[in-house]
C-alpha positions in Angstrom: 4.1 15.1 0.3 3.1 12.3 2.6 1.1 9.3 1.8 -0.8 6.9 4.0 -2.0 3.2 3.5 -5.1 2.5 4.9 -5.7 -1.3 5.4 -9.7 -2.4 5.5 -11.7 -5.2 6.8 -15.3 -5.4 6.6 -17.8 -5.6 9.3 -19.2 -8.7 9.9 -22.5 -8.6 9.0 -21.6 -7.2 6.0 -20.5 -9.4 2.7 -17.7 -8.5 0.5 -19.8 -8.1 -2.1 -22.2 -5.5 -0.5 -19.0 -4.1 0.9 -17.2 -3.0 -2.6 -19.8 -1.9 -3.7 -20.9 0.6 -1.2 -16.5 1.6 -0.7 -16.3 2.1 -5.1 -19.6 3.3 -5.4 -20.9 5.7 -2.6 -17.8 5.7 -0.3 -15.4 6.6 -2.8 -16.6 9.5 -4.6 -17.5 11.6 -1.7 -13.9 12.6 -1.9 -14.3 15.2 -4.1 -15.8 17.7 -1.3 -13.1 16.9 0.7 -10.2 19.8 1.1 -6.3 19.4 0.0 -6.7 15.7 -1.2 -3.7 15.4 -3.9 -4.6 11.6 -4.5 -6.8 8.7 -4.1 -6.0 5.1 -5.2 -8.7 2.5 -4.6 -6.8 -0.8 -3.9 -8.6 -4.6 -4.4 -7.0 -7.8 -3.3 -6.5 -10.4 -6.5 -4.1 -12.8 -4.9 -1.8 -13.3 -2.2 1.8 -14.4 -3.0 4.0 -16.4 -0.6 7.8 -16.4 -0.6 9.7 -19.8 0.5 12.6 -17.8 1.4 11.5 -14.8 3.4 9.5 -15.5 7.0 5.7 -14.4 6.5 4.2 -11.6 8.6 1.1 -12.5 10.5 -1.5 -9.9 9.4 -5.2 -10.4 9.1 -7.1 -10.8 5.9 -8.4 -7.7 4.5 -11.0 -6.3 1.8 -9.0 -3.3 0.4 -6.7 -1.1 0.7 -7.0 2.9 0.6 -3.9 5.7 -0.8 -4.4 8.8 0.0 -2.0 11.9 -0.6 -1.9 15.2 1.4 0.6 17.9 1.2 1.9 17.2 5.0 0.4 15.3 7.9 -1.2 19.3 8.5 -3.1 19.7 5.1 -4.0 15.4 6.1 -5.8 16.7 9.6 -7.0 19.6 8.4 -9.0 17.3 5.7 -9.9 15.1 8.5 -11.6 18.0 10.5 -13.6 19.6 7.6 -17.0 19.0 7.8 -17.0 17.0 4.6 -13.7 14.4 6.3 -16.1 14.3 8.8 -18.4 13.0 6.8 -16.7 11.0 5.1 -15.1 9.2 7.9 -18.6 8.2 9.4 -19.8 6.9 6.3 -16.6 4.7 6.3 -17.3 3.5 9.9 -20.8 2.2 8.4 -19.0 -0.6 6.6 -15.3 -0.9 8.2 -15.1 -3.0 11.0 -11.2 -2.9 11.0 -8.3 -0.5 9.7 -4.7 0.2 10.3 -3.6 3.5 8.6 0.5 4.3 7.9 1.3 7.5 7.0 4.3 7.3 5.2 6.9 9.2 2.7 7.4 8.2 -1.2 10.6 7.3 -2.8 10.0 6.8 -6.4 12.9 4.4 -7.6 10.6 3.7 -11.2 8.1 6.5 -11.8 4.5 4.7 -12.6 2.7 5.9 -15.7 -0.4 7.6 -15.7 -4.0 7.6 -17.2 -4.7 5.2 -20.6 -0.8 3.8 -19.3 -1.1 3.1 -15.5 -0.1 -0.7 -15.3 -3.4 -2.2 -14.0 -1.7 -4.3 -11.4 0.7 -4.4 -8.6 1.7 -6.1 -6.0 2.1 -4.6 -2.4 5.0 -6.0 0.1 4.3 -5.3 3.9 8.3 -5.1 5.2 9.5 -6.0 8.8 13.1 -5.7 9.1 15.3 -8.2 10.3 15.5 -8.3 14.4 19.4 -8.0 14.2 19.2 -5.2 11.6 19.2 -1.4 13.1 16.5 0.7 11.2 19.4 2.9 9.6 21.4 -0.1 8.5 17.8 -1.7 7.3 17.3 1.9 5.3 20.7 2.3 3.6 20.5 -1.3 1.8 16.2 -0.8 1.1 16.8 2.5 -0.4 20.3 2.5 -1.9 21.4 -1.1 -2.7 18.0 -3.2 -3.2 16.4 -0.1 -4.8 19.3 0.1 -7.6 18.9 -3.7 -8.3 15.2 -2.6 -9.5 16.5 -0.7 -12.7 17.2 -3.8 -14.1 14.5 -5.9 -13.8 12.5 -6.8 -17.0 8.8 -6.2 -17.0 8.9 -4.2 -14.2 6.9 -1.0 -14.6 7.2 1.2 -11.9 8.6 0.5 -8.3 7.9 2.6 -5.0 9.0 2.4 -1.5 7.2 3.9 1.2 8.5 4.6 4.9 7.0 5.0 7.6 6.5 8.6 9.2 3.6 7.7 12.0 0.7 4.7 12.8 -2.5 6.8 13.4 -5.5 5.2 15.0 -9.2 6.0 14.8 -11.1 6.3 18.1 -14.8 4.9 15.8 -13.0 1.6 14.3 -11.1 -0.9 16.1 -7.6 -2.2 14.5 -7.2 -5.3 13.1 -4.5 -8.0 14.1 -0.9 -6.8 12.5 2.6 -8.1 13.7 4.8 -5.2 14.1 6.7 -2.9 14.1 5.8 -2.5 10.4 9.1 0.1 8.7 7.7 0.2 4.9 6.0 -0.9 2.3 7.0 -1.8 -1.6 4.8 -1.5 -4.3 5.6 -3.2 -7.7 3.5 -2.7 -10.9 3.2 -4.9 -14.0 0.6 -5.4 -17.1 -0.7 -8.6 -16.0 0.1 -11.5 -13.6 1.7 -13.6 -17.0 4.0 -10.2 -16.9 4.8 -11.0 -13.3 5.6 -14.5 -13.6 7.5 -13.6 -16.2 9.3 -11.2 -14.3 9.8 -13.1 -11.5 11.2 -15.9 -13.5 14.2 -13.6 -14.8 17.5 -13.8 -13.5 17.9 -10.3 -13.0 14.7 -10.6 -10.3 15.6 -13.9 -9.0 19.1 -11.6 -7.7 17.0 -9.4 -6.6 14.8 -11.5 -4.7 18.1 -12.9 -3.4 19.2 -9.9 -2.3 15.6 -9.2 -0.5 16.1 -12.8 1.7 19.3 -11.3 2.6 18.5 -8.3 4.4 14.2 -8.4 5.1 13.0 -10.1 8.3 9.2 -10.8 7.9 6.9 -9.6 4.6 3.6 -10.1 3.4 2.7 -9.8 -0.5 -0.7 -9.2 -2.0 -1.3 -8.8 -5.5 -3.8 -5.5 -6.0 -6.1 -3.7 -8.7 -6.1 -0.3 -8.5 -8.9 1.8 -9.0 -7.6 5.7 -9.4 -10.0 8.0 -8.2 -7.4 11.1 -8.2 -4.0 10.6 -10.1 -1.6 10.5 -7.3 1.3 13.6 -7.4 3.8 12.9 -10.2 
């Protein structure tokens, strides 16, 4: 199962109002004719969160974020090249000026509830590793050691990492300014940002943070409300 991040930015003449609306509203749905999509996860920015102790990454502001889940990167081009992901991708080129899209593989460290239960927030962590850090050594403490420390963290309700398989491009949008290389993302979810700053307040997360300054080289944090249009794969 592979799943890709999709980072958006309006077109100019176009106001982020009138931009929402048409992505939830007439964008959005037109998934359903299109083949071997396992999930879809809307994405809106609430907040952006800055860490004193980790570098930022220099990316560009953006207007939402898109999840989508194929089988394989296969099943994923094989949507793209049906005539309704052909569709669907010029309708998408009537509103975005700018994307990046990461395809990337899940490791579920706290499994996210579902339906009535999905937490309705979550903050998303873009991770740069540290220039003197090799991608294996980078890997091992991400998805062994920090991952671990995760388990105990009150108020936490579910935790996901995401690495990076492949950066694909589209020849009809232009990408937007990103610092890279990017090697994963961390997703986070919680009840309500009271929940987080609880969380973050707790000493089990403050090691954990710790432990995070120790080892990541550049990050970016946004805050997001998801909007599930397809339950992603269990």
């Amino acid at each position: 199962m592979i799943k890709s991040f999709s980072f958006l930015v309006r077109r100019p003449e176009i106001s982020r109002e009138a931009f929402l609306r048409h992505w939830t509203e007439v964008h959005a749905p037109m998934y359903r004719d299109v083949p071997g999509l396992r999930g879809y996860v809307l994405c809106l920015p609430v907040q952006e969160h800055v860490r004193d102790d980790v570098a930022a990454l220099e990316m560009a502001p953006f207007d939402g974020v898109a999840q989508l889940w194929f089988d394989d990167l296969e099943a994923r081009a094989r949507a793209a090249a049906s005539p309704a992901g052909r569709r669907w991708h010029a309708d998408g080129a009537s509103i975005i000026g700018g994307i990046r899209t990461f395809v990337t593989e899940e490791q579920v460290v706290l499994p996210v509830a579902d339906g009535d239960r999905r937490p309705p927030l979550k903050a998303l962590t873009v991770i740069q590793r540290r220039p003197d850090s090799t991608p294996g050594a980078f890997h091992h403490h991400w998805r062994v050691v920090h991952a671990a420390m995760a388990r105990e963290v009150p108020e936490l309700r579910g935790f996901v990492l995401s690495g990076i398989v492949e950066e694909q491009f589209r020849p009809d949008i232009a990408p937007f300014p990103m610092a890279g290389p990017i090697d994963g993302f961390a997703e986070s979810w919680f009840g309500s940002l009271e929940a987080r700053a609880r969380m973050v307040a707790s000493p089990e997360a403050r090691r954990w943070f710790a432990d995070g300054a120790a080892f990541l080289g550049r990050v970016k944090t946004v805050v997001l409300a998801e909007r599930v249009m397809v339950p992603p794969p269990g």
